[in-house]
C-alpha positions, 0 to 999 in steps of 0.5 A, spaced: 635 886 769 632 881 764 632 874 765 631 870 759 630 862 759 628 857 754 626 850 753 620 847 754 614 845 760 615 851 765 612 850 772 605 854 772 608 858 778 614 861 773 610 863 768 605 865 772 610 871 774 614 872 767 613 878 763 612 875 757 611 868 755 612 865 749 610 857 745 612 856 739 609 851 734 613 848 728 607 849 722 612 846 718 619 843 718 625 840 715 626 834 719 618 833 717 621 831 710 628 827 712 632 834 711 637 832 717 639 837 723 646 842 720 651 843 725 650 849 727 644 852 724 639 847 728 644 845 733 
């Protein structure tokens, strides 16, 4: 069984018991240059 969970600040036991851990940080971004959010491609 896989388990997939997103979002952001897991409890250090949840990671600790994870397979595989993921941050991801944003280089560069639309929304840095007043590029708005598009329904359903950024949420």
């Amino acid at each position: 069984m896989n388990i997939i969970l997103t979002g952001r600040n897991a409890p250090r036991g949840l990671i600790d018991l994870a397979d595989t851990v993921t941050d991801m940080h944003d280089i560069k971004h639309a929304f840095d240059s007043g590029i708005p959010a598009r329904r359903g491609i950024d949420y």
